[in-house]
C-alpha positions, -999 to 999 in steps of 0.1 A, spaced: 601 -488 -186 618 -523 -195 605 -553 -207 588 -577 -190 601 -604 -210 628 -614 -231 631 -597 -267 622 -620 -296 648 -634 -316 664 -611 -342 671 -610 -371 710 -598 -380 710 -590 -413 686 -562 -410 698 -528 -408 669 -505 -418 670 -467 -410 646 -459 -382 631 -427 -365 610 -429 -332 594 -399 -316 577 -393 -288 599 -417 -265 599 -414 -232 634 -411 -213 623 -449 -196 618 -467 -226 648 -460 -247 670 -487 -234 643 -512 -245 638 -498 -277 682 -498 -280 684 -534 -265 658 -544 -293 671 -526 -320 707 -532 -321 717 -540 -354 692 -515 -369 705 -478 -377 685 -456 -353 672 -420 -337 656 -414 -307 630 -382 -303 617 -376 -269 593 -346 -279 567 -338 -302 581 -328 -335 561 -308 -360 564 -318 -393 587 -292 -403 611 -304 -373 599 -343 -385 614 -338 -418 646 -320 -403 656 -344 -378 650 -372 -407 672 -377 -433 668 -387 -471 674 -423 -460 650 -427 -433 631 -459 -441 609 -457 -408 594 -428 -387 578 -450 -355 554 -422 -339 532 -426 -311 498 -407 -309 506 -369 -311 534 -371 -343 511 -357 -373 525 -376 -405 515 -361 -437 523 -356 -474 546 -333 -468 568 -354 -446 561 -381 -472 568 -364 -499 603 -349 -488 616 -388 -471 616 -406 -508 629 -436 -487 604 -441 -464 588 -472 -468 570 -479 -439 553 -458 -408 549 -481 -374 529 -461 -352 529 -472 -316 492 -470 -311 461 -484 -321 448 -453 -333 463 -440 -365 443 -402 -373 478 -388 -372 488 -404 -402 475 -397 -438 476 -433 -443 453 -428 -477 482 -411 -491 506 -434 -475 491 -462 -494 491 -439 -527 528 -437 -521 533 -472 -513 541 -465 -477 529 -496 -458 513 -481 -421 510 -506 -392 496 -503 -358 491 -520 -325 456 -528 -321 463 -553 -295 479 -537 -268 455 -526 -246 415 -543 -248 417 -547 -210 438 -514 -204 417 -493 -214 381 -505 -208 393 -508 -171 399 -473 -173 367 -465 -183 350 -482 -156 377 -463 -132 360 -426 -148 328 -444 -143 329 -452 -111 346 -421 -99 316 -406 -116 285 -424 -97 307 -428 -65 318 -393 -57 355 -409 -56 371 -376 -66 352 -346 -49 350 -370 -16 386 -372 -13 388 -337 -19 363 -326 10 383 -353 36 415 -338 32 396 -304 43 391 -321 75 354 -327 66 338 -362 64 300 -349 57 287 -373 28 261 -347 21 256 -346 -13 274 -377 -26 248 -400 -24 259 -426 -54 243 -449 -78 244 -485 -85 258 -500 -113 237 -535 -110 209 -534 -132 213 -505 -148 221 -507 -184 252 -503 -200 257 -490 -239 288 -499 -258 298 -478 -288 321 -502 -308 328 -541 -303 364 -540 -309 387 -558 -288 381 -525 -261 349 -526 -264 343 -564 -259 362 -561 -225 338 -537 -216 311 -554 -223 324 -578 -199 334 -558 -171 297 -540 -174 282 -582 -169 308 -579 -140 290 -554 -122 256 -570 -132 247 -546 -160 225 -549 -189 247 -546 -214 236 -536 -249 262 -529 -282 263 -507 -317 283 -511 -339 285 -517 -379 302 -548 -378 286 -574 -358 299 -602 -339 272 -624 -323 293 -648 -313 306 -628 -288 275 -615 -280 265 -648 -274 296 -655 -252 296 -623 -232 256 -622 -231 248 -586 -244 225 -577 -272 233 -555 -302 208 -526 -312 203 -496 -331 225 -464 -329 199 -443 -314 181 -470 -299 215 -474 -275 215 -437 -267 176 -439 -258 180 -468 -233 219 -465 -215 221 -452 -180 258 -453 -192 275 -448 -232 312 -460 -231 326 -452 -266 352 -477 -282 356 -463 -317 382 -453 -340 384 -417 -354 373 -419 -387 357 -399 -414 321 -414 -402 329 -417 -369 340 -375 -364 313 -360 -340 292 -392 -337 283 -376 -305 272 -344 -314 239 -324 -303 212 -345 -322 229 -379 -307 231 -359 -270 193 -349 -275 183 -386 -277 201 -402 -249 183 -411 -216 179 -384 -189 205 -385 -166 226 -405 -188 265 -410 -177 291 -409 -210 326 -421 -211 351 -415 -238 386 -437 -238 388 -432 -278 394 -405 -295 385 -371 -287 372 -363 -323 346 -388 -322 326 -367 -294 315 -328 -302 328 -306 -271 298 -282 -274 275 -307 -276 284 -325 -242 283 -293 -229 252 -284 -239 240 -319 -228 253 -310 -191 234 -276 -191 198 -293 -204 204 -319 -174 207 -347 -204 239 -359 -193 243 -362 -157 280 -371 -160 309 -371 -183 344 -391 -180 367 -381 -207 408 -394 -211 404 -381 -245 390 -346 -258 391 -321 -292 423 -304 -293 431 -314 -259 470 -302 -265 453 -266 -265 429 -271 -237 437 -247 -210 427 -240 -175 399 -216 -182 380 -237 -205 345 -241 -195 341 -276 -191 368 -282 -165 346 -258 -142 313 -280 -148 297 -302 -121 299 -338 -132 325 -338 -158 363 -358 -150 388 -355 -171 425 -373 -172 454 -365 -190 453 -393 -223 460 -419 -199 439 -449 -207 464 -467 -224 485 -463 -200 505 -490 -177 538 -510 -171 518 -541 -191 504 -519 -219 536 -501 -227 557 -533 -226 536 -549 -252 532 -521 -273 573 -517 -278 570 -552 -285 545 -552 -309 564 -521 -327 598 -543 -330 579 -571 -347 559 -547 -369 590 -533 -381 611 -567 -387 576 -588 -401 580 -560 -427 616 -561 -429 610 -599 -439 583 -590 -461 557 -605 -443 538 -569 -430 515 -576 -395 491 -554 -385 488 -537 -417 460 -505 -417 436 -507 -441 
């Protein structure tokens, strides 16, 4: 997967010793065309941090991970050269970046890369979800074109709930005024002005799971954000409620969707993110439930997204090699 665009101009003095994992066979030539002058390796796979720290060496200055690549103090410890960790996500729960910054290990991200990206792939879950997109196709290519039991739902006028105004979450918003949805935020930053631009209305936390027809979650995965969506938070939502997760999989409790599905709370789930979902396997209970879709961490991703976040990485990387860190994590 190449650029889209010409690389930005480099810098030729800079020769810092990088490691990136989790690279896919299609972007290496960009990442080699844009790193050439730099002193570089190239992991496809997942690495564990034993297998991080062997396929590093003592002068690694850079690890560049993507989402799956856990980062910790042991790794840090071991790499006393390592002076910065440019993850090519927005997300950074793989990284102990407390004890990054304890070490003086700057960590960067790229928050940027995919505010339309991803919120369109919610809407896709959601609309696979109140149009019977999936199981319809499923029963055509029986030979069957009954509709019985697909009857859908509108989207226009029903309201919309949007857990975190980020840049993902503002796009949302907007898509949701799209389709002619109320459209109503939490979060604990607020930012009227947009709410003024994009005409939604910021509530309380349980106050937005009371009221939404639909929850689409735009958080990070933080310490106060782990299981935000657990049993209590399911129990208040509105009956029949439809919830979408793009995010992180921590930030919703498994059990507790489940549960929601059982008790007729939730009356649909869309999920590109879940708990553990390297270890979810084919038997697991909520992949045989009515009204649950699921998709393979995929949110993020398209030809646009992917070019921008390799682009992102490279100026993360020389902004720091300059001195002059972007996209710091704090």
């Amino acid at each position: 997967m190449g650029l889209l665009c010409s690389p930005p101009e480099r810098n030729k003095v800079m020769d810092m010793k990088i490691l990136f994992t989790e690279v896919e066979p299609a972007d290496e030539e960009t990442i080699k065309r844009l790193f050439e002058g730099h002193q570089f390796k190239i992991y496809n796979d997942i690495p564990t941090e034993d297998e991080l720290i062997e396929m590093a060496d003592e002068d690694t200055e850079v690890i560049s991970p993507f989402i799956y690549t856990k980062i910790g103090k042991k790794t840090m410890d071991v790499l006393p050269n390592l002076k910065l960790i440019a993850t090519r996500s927005t997300g950074f729960d793989h990284i102990d970046w407390e004890y990054a910054r304890s070490k003086g290990i700057t960590v960067c991200n790229v928050p940027y890369y995919g505010s339309n990206t991803v919120a369109e792939h919610a809407f896709a879950l959601l609309l696979n979800l109140v149009r019977h997109v999936c199981p319809g196709w499923t029963r055509v290519r029986s030979g069957n074109f009954s509709y019985e039991g697909f009857r859908g739902t509108d989207l226009k006028g029903k309201t919309l709930g949007v857990l975190g105004t980020g840049r993902i979450g503002l796009h949302a918003a907007r898509i949701g005024k799209g389709f002619g949805m109320e459209v109503i935020a939490y979060d604990v930053i607020l930012n009227e002005k947009a709410a003024e631009e994009i005409g939604f209305t910021y509530v309380s936390f349980d106050e937005l799971l009371s009221r939404s027809d639909v929850i689409t979650i735009h958080v990070p995965l933080l310490k106060s954000t782990y299981h935000l969506i657990d049993k209590e938070a399911v129990s208040k939502m509105k009956r029949g409620a439809i919830l979408i997760n793009t995010a992180r999989g921590g930030v919703v409790d498994t059990d507790a969707i489940m549960w929601g599905l059982q008790e007729g709370i939730l009356k649909g789930v869309g999920l590109d993110v879940i708990e553990n979902e390297k270890s979810l396997t084919a038997d697991h209970p909520l992949l045989r439930m009515e009204g649950v879709l699921i998709t393979p961490h995929i949110a993020f991703y398209t030809h646009e997204a992917m070019t921008r976040i390799i682009t992102t990485t490279y100026e993360n990387i020389t902004s720091f090699e300059k001195g002059s860190p972007i996209n710091v994590v704090n």
